[in-house]
N, C-alpha and C positions, 0 to 999 in steps of 0.2 A: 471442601466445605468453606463456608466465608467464614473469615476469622472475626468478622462485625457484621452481621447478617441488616440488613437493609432493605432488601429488595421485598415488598408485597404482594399477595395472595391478589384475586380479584376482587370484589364489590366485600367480601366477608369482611377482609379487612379494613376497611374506608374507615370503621371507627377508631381503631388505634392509630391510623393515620392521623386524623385528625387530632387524637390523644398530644400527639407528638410533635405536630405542631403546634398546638397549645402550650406545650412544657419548653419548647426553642422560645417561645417567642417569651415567654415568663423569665423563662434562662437570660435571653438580654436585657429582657427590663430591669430584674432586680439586677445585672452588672454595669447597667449603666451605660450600655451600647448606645451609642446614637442612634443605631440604624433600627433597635429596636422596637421605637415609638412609628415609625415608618414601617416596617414590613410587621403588620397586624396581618391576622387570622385572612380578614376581608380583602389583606393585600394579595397576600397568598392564592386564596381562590377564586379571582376576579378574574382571571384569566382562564380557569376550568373550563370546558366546551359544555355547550348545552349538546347532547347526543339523543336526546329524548324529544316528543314532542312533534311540530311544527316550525319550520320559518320559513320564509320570504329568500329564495334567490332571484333577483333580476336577468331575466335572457333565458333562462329554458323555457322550453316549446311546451313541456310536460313534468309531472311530478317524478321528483326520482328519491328512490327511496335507501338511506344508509344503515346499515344494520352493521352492528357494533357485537363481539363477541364477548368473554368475560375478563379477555386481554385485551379490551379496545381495540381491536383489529378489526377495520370495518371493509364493508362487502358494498359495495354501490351499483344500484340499477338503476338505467336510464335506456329511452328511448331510442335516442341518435348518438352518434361520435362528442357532436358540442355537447349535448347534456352532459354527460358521463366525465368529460375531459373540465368541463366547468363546476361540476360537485367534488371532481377529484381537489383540483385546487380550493377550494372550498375547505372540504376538511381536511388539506392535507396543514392550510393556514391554522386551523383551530388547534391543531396539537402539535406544529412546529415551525410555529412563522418564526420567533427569536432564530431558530437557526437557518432558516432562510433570509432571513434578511442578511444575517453576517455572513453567509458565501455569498451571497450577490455582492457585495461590498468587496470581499476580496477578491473574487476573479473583473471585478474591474479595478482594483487597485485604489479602494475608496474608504480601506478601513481606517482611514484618520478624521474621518467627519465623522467616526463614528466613538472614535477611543482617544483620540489626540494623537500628540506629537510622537510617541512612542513608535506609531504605525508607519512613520512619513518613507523610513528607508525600505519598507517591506514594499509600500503600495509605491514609489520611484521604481522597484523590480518590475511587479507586475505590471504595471504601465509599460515600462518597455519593453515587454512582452506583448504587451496588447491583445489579451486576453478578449478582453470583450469586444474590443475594435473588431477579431475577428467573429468572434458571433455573430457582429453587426451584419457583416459579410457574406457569413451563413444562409444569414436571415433572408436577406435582400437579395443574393443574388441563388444561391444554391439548391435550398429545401422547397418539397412540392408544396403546391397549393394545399393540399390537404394536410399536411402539416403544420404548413400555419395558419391554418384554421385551428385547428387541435392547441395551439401554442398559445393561439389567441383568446380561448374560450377557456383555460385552463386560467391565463392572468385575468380574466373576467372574475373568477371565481375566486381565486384570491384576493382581487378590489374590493369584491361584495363585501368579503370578512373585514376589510379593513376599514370600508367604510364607516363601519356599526364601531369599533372595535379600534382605543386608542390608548398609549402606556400603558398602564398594569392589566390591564382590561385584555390587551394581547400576551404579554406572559410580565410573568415578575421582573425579569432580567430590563427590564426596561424601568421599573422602578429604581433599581439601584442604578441601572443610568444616570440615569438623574441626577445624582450626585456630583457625577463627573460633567456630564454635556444635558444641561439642564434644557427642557427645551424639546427636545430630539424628536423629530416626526416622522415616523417612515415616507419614502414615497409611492407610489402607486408601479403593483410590477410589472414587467414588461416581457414580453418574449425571450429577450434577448437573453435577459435575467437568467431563463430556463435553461437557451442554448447554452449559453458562458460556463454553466457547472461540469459539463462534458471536458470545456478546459482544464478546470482543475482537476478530474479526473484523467484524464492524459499527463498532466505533470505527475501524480503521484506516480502511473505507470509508465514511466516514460522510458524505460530500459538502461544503457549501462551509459549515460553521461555522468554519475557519482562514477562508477566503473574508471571512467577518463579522464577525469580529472586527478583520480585515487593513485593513478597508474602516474601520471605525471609528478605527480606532489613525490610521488615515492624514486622518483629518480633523483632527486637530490640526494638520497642517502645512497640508495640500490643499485646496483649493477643489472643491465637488463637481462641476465641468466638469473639473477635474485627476482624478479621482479615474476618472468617468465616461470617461475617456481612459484610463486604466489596466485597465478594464476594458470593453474593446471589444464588442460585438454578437459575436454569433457568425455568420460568413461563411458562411449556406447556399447561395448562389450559385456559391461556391466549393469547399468543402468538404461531401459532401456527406453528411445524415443516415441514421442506420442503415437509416431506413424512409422509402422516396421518395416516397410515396402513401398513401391509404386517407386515412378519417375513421371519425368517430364517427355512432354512429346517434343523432340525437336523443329519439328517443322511446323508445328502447330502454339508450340509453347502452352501447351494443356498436360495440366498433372492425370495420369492415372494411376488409380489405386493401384489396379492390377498387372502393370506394366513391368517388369524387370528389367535394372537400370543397365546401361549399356556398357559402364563402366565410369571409374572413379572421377571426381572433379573436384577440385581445390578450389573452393567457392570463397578466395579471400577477396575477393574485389579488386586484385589487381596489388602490384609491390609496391614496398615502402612505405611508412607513414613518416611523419617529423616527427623527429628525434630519433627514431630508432630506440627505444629504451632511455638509457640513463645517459643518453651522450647528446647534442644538438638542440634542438628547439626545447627540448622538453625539460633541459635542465635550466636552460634560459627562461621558462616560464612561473619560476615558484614564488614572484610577488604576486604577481596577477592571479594565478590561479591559487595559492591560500587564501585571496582574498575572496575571491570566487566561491571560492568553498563555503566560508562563512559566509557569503551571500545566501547563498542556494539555502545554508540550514536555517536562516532565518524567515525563510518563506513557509506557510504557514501548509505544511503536511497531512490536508485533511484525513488523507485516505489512508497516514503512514509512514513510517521513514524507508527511504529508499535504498536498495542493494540487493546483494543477493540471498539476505535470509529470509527476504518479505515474498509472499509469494500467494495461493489460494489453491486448491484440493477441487478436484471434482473427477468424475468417474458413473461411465454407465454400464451395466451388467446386459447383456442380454436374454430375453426368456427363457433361453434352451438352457440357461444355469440360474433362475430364477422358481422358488417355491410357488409364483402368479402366475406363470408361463408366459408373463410377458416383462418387460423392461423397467429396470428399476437406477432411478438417476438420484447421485449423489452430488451436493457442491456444498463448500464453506469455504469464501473468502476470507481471506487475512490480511486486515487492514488495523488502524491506529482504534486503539479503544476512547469512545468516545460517548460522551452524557450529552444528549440522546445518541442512539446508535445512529450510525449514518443510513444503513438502511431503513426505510418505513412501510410493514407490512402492510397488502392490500388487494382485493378484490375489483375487478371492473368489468363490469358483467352486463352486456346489452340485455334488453328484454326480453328483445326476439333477433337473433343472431341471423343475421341477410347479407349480402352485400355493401347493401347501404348503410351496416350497423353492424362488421366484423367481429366483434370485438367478446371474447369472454374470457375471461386471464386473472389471473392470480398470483402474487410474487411478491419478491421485493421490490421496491421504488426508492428513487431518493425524493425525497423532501422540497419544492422546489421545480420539480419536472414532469411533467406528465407521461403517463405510461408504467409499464411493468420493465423493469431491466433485466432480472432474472427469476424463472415461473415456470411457468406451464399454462396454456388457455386447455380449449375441450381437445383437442388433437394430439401435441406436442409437449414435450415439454423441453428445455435449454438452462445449461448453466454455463458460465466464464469462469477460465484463471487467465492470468496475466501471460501471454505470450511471452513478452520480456524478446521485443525484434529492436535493432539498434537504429531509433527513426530520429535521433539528435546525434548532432557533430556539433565541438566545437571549433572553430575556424580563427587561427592566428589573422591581424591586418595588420600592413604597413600603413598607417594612419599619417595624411599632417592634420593641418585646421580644416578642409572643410570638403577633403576627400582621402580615397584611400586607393591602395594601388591593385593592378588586375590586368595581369597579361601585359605588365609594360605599359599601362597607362593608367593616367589619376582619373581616375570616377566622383563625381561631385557624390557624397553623402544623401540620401533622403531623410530630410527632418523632420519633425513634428516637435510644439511646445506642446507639452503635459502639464496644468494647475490642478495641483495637490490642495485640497481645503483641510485645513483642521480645526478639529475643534477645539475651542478654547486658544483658538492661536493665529499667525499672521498662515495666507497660502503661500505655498510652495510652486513653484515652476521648475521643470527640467526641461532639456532639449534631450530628444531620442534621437540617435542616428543608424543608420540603419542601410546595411551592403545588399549587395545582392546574395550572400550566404545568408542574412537575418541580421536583427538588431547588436547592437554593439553590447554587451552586456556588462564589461567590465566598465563600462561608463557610470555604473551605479554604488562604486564605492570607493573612497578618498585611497585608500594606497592602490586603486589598479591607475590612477591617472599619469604613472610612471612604471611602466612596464616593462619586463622582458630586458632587463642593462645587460645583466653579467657574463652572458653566454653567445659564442656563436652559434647559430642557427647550421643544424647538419640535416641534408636530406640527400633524396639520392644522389648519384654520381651524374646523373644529367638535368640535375635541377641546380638553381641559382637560387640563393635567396637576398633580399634586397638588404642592404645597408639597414641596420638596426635603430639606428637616431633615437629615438627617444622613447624607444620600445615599440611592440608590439599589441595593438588592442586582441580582444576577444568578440569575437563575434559568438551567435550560436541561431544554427540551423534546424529547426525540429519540425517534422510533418504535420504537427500540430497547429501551428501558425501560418499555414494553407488554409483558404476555406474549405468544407468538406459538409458532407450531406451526411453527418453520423445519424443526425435526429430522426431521418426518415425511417434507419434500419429500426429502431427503438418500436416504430409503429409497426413496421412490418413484421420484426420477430412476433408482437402480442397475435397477430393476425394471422400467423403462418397457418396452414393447414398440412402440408408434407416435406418431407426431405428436399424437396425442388423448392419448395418457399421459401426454406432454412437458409439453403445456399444465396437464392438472390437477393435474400436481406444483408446475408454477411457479408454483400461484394459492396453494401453500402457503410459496413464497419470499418470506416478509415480509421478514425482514432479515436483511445486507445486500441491496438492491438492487441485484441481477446484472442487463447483459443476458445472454439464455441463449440460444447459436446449437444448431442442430438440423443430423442428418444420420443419413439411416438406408440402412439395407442395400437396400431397394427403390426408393433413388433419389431420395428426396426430400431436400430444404432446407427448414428454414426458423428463426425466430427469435421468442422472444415478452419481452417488456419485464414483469418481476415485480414487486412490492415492495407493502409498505406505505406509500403518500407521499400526504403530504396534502395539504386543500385549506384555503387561507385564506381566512379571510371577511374579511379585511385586510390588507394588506401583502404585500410577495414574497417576505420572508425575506432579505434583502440587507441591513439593518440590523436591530439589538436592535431589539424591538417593543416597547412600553408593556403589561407584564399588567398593569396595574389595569382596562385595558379590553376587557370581552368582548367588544367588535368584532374584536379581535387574534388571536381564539382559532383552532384549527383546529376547522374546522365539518364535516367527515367526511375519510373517505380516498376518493381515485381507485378507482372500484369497480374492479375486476380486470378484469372485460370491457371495458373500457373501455382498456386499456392498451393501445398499439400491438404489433402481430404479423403477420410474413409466410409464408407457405407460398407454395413456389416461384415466387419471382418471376421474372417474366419477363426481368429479366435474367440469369440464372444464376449469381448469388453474392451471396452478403451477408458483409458488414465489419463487424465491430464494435473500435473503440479507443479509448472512452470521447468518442467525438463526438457530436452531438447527436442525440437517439434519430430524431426529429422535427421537420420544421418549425413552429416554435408559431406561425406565423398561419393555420396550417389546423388548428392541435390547441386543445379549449378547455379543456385543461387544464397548470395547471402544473406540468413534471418541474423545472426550473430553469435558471437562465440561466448560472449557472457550470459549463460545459461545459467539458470539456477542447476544445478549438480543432480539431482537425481534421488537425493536421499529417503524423500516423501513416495515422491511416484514409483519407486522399487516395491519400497513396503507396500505400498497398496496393493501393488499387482503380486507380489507375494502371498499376501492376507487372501484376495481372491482365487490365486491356483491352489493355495492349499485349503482351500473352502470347495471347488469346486471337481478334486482330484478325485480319484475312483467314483464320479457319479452324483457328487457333491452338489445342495444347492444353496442358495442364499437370499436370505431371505429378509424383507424392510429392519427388522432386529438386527441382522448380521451388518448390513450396512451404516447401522445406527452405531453400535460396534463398533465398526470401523474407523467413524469418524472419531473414537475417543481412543485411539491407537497411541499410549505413551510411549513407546518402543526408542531408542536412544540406540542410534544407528552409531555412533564414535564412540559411544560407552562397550559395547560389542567387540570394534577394534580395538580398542585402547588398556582394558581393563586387564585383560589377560596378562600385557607388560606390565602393569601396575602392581599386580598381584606376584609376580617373580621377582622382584626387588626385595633386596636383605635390609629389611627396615628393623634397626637396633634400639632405636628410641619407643619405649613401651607408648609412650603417650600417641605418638602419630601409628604406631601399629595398629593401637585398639581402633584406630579412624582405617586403619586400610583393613582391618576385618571386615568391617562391614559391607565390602564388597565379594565378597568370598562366596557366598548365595546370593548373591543379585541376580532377579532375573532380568536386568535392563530396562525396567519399565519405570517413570517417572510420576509416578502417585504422587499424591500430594503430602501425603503420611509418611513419605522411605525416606528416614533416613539417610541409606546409602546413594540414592540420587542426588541430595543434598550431599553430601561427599565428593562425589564422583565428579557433579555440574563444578561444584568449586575446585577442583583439581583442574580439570578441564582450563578453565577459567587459569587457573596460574600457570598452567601448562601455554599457554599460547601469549600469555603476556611474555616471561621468559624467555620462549623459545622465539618469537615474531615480534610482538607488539614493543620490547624495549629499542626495538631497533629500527624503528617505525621512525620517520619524522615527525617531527612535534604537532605540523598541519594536520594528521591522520589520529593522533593519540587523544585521550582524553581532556579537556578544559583543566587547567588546574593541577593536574597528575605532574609532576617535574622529577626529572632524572639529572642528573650527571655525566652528560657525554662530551667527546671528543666535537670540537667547531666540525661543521659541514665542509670548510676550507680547508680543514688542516690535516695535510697528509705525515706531517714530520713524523715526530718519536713522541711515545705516549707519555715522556716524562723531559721538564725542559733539565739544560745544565746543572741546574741545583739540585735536582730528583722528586722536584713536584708535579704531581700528575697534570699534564693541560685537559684539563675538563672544565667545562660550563655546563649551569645551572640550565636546562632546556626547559620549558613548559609546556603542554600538550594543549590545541585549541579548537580540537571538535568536540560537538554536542555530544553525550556519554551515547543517546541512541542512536548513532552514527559514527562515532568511531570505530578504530578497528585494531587489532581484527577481533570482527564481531561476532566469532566463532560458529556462523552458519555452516551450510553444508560446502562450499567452497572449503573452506576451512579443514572439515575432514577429509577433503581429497589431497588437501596439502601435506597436511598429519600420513596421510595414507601413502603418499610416495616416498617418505623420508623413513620410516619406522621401523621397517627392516634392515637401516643404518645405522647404528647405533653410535658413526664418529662424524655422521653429518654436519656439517657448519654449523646449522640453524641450533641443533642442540646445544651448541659452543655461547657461554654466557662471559662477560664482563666480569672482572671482579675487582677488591679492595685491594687496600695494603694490608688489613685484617682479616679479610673473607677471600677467599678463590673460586671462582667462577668454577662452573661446569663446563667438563671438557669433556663429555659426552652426552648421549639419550637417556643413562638410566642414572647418572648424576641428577639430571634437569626434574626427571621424571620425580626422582628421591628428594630434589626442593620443593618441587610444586606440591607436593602431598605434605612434606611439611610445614608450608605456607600455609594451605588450605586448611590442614585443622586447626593451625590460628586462626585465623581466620573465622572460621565455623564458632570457633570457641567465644570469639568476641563479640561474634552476632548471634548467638543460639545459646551460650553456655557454653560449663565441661561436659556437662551430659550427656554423650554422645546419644543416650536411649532418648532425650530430648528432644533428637535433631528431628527437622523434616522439609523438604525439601517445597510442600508450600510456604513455611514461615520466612521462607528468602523470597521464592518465587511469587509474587502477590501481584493484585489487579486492583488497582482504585480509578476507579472513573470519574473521570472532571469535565465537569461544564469546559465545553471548549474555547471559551472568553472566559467571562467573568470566574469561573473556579479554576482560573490559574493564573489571572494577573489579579484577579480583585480583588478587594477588602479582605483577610480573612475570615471575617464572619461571614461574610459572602459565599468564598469560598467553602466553607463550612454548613452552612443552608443550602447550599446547589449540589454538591459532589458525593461520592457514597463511596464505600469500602470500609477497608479493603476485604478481599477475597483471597483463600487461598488455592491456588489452582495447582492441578496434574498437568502435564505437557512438559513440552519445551520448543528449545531451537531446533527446526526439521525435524521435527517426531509430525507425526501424521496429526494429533491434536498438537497444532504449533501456535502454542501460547509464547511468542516469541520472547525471547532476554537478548540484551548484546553485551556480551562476553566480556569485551571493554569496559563497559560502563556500569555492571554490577546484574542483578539478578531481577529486577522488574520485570514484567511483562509491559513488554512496547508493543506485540501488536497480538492479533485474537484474531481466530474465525469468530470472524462479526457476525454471520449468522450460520444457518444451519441448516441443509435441507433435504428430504428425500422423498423424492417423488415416486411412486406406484403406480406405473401407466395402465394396469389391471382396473385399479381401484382407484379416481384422482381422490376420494372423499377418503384413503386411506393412506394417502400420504400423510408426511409430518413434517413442522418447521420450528423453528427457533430466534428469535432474536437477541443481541446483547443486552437490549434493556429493556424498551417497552413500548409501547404506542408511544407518549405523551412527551413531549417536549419539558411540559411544567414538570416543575418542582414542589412535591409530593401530593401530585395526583397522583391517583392509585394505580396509574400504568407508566408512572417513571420509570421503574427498575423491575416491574412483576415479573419480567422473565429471567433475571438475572443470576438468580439461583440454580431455577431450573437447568440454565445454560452452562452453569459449571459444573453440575452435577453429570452432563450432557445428556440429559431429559431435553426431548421434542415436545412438542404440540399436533394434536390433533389438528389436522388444516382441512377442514369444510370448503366444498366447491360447488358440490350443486346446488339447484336452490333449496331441497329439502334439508338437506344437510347445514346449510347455511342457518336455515330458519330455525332447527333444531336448537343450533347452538348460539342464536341469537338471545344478547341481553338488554341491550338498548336498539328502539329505533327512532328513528330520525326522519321527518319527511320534508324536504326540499320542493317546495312550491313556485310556480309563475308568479 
């Protein structure tokens, strides 16, 4: 339940809405706000869509009609392809251009015309990435005709709106612009605008370069059997891969489902990386790469913070274990919570479905692009999780002034000047350079411009590495910054009509790297593995690799045939929750070894065998179920030792009763989750995180440790401890460890040691560390009910473990850098939610940096290949962009409560549950 309940009903409620803007805006006048003589009532609503009625679009052939539901979720018929794709844009501008205009601005690196100086070092990132430069690419050279046309008729229909349609009039957030960059005119959008957002969506999913970086940073402390302990094997035995079977055809290099592998393969890519762990390049790199680090976190995360707890759920049943006898598809992405949600429900529905007029689908979309990204049309229906395949490397350079080295010879750099405009201030220029591995990256922050001093560079025994001088740069290589034809798959998924369509759209899913599950009206399942991911003629990608040496290089990509894919398998479902696609000792190629762990996709298939054992079926309810699975897969491991410790201190005793009937489920109400999550939590500081380097640890968190240099004696001649003051300098949503399911497989190898190092703590001259597991195990439970006590109360009956774990959704601009009244008018919460980190409903927290929710299944869905008009959906927050239109947050309740929505497909269905309509004229 929300602990400030916020979110509104549909049309019933408009008048309390409005109530309540009235009493905001009274509330600043009588305090004297500035801004309150400024955002009046009329400012508020100026922006509202007209959904009713009649208007004027310029460019269709024929009238097309928007039909609006009691959630503002609108249903669009048109004629042809351009109609439909030119009214999409249309409305998708009336209820979220403010947030379209701000990712267009970031994936080209333009967010300082838009917010000032603040932006200059994010948007020098993005620029030298070249985000949009590569759309540009896309555009021009890559995507079919019939794409950009669709590309092109969509920004038709966003001009329309903008034409009519200037400052407040487009949404509020442009009013209090104002303040800041007075003045500010959108410009007119473009195609490319549309392609670029697929950029940003490839950064958030971009697989394990945090991984590589994390790995590096931590050799300055760790020994690489410490390190290699931190990141465990992934448990196929246990947890099992998307795809159980099949091989690849040698001769042919074609996967078969049905094939049996010939025998084992050790798909690393080939030996050695740099450094080897904690000894060689890698230790040499912890200017550059801490700087690095804080780079990356400053780049704006639309989708999410990135690692391995972030991940997305999906899962199709087949009918022979279905109450509809036919196929029932689940997905909820988990991404960065966000006001508005990043997804935007929607309908796009030809008149008369032909050839010439594909098109009838329904899904989610983003804001900004045209098309259905994940849906169902009349045939099929398709959800994504994040594959999580390793398509970035970073790449060490021998740099001088104005080349770099490669095989023994200096390579002239390719440049380009980038001018940064801001507002309210002088432009900016950089110069990008740029290898043939990809752009220099570390060129974009003042300590990487002296890099790599202290260390020699070790790699293997028949490699050389060049004289160090005045360090080494960073480059970085991502599949992403290839041009690529993603846009095209987008059209083709809405369009698919069978399992043969499915597949030859996904061979156009370069990036990101989805998996893509399957389910159609006549009964089938299946799943196919997309992407652009390469192959190394060196290295696994697990450390920076040496570019001077084209043995390092990537020598092709994974041909697409060759990618795993099932069509109905014989056991009648498939899982997908970012666990390993495949066993790689029957696969001979490498996807990557930073997997997300398995924690989610067990349970799932769990929930489904013992749903479907002796005869069992399951049914749209059961699946909906499903999705709200709080099950706490390390409370399971963990609790058991918790609960055998001779705990003599009444006060943390009464805190460790509370788990003694746990059924491991994380309600929002338990108490004992709250207990447990906080043990958890001081359990892994403790036992990992104190010994963490400062790069990886919390901003601000500071210990007392031993120099990184100093191997001597922990006490000098006088018998003073040598310690320094350390300070931790990652973002709290990204530090580590961030107690994901990585994290339980770590906990999981050490547990039944109970003199393991890791349990082995530091101590005082007045306190003495733990010198084992149920020492460590006996602090942490006494931390944590201080802890609990300081944030809850003594009362234990008090406790609950939404009151820690809460959801506040923030305008993603202005309600987190602006004004606080600002922020205060735009943002909602908080909520208190169920879930956790890898529980199946993974309302994610990072362990490190305390108990928030960082990221949510942004939406929610489940499709009924029986019945499309009996599927159901969900979204984080609501149609509307504005701020307190009545489809700001109207689902947001429902969504935590994990209540669906009835989702209307056909046109009776539609009409049934149509509230507004809207007619779009020539």
């Amino acid at each position: 339940m929300p602990a400030n309940t916020t979110g509104s009903s549909p049309k019933k409620k408009k008048s309390r809405r409005l109530r309540l803007i009235v009493i905001a805006v009274v509330l600043l006048l009588v305090g004297g706000v500035g801004y309150g003589a400024y955002w009046s009532i009329s400012t508020v609503r100026a922006s509202f869509p007209e959904t009713t009625g009649s208007l004027q679009l310029k460019g269709l052939s024929s009238p097309v009609q928007v039909k609006r539901d009691g959630y503002g979720i609108p249903q669009i018929y048109a004629a042809t392809p351009e109609d439909l794709f030119r009214a999409q844009g249309f409305v998708q501008a009336q209820d979220r251009f403010w947030e379209m205009d701000v990712r267009r601005h970031m994936t080209a690196g333009r967010l300082s015309e838009m917010f000032g100086s603040s932006q200059v070092e994010t948007d020098a990132f993005l620029r030298t990435l070249g985000w949009h430069r590569v759309a540009q690419q896309e555009y021009d050279t890559k995507l079919s005709a019939a794409t950009k046309k669709y590309l092109r008729a969509y920004s038709d229909g966003v001009n329309a709106y903008l034409k009519d349609h200037q400052g407040e009039e487009l949404s509020v957030e442009y009013a209090a612009l104002d303040f800041k960059n007075d003045g500010y005119k959108p410009e007119k959008w473009t195609p490319v605008d549309s392609v670029a957002w697929l950029k940003a969506m490839a950064w958030d999913l971009r697989g394990n370069m945090q991984d590589e970086v994390d790995r590096a940073l931590a050799s300055n402390r760790l020994s690489a059997k410490q390190i290699d302990e931190l990141y465990p094997p992934y448990p196929y035995s246990r947890n099992k891969p998307i795809v159980q079977g099949g091989a690849v055809n040698e001769l042919t290099d074609e996967f078969d489902p049905k094939a049996t592998p010939a025998g084992s393969t050790d798909a690393t890519g080939g030996p050695g990386t740099v450094g080897g762990g904690a000894t060689g390049a890698t230790q040499g790199l912890q200017t550059q790469l801490s700087s690095l680090s804080r780079t990356l976190d400053k780049v704006p995360a639309l989708l999410g913070p990135n690692g391995t707890g972030i991940g997305s759920n999906s899962w199709v049943v087949s009918g022979k274990y279905t109450t509809t006898g036919k196929p029932l598809l689940a997905n909820d992405p988990h991404l960065a919570p966000q006001l508005p949600s990043v997804w935007y429900q929607m309908g796009l529905h030809c008149k008369q479905v032909t050839s010439a007029c594909p098109y009838d689908t329904a899904g989610f979309t983003f804001a900004g692009m045209p098309g259905v990204v994940i849906g169902h049309n009349q045939n099929i229906s398709w959800g994504m999780t994040n594959l999580g395949a390793d398509v970035s490397d970073l790449y060490l350079e021998k740099v001088t002034a104005g080349s770099y080295l490669y095989d023994g010879k200096q390579i002239p750099f390719t440049t380009r000047q980038e001018t940064i405009k801001v507002a309210g201030g002088k432009n900016r220029t950089i110069t990008v350079r740029t290898t043939n591995n990809g752009p220099i990256v570390s060129d974009r922050d003042d300590e990487l411009t002296d890099v790599g001093k202290s260390a020699p560079v070790g790699t293997g025994a028949d490699d050389v590495a060049p004289d160090r001088g005045d360090g080494y740069a960073v480059a970085l290589k991502w599949t992403a910054l290839t041009p690529s034809n993603t846009m095209d798959a987008v059209f083709a998924l809405d369009a698919a009509k069978n399992f043969s369509d499915f597949r030859k759209a996904a061979r156009d899913f370069a990036v990101p790297s989805q998996n893509l599950i399957y389910a159609d009206t006549e009964g089938n399942i299946g799943y196919q593995a997309p992407g652009r991911i390469p192959v190394r003629a060196k290295g696994d990608g697990r450390y920076p690799a040496p570019g001077w040496d084209s043995r390092y290089k990537w020598s092709e990509y994974i041909p697409q045939s060759a990618l795993p894919w099932e069509f109905n398998p014989d056991r009648g479902y498939i899982v997908t929750a970012n666990q390993a696609v495949i066993d790689k000792k029957t696969y001979p190629y490498l996807l990557t070894d930073d997997w997300g762990y398995g924690a989610r996709s067990q349970r799932i298939t769990d929930l489904i065998e013992s749903k479907i054992k002796d005869g069992g079926k399951i049914s749209t309810d059961d699946m909906q179920s499903m999705q709200m699975d709080n099950s706490s897969e390390i409370a399971k491991l963990l609790t058991p030792y918790l609960l055998k410790i001779n705990i003599k201190d009444d006060y943390v005793r009464e805190a460790q009763k509370l788990l003694e009937s746990w059924d491991y489920t994380q309600d929002s109400d338990s108490a004992a989750a709250a207990y447990f999550n906080a043990v958890w939590r001081n359990t892994l500081k403790l036992a990992f995180g104190d010994k963490l380097p400062k790069e990886l640890r919390v901003e601000g968190e500071c210990l007392r440790v031993r120099p990184a240099d100093d191997s001597g004696p922990l006490e000098d001649l006088n018998g003073n401890t040598r310690l320094v003051r350390e300070c931790g300098k990652r973002d709290p949503d990204m530090a580590q460890p961030d107690g994901g399911d990585r994290w339980y497989e770590v906990v999981r190898n050490i547990i039944k040691d109970p003199k393991n190092s890791w349990w082995k703590t530091a101590g005082t001259r007045n306190k003495p560390g733990a010198t084992n597991r149920d020492e460590l195990l006996a602090k942490a439970m006494r931390d944590a009910r201080s802890e609990l006590t300081a944030k809850l109360g003594k009362d234990i009956d008090s406790w609950s473990w939404g009151r820690l774990h809460q959801l506040t959704l923030k305008n993603q601009t202005l309600g987190t850098d602006g004004p606080g009244v600002v922020q205060w008018l735009l943002n909602r919460g908080p909520w208190n939610l169920s879930g956790g980190e890898a529980a199946v409903n993974a309302t994610g927290w990072n362990a490190a940096g305390g108990y928030g929710v960082t990221w949510v299944p942004s939406m929610r869905m489940v499709v009924n290949l029986d019945n499309l008009d009996k599927s159901r959906w969900i979204n984080l927050t609501g149609a509307s962009g504005h701020a307190y239109n009545a489809h700001y947050t109207d689902q947001t309740e429902k969504w935590a409560k994990g209540e669906l929505l009835p989702w209307a497909f056909s046109k009776s269905a539609v009409d049934k549950s149509t509230d507004d309509e809207l007619a779009l004229t020539p």
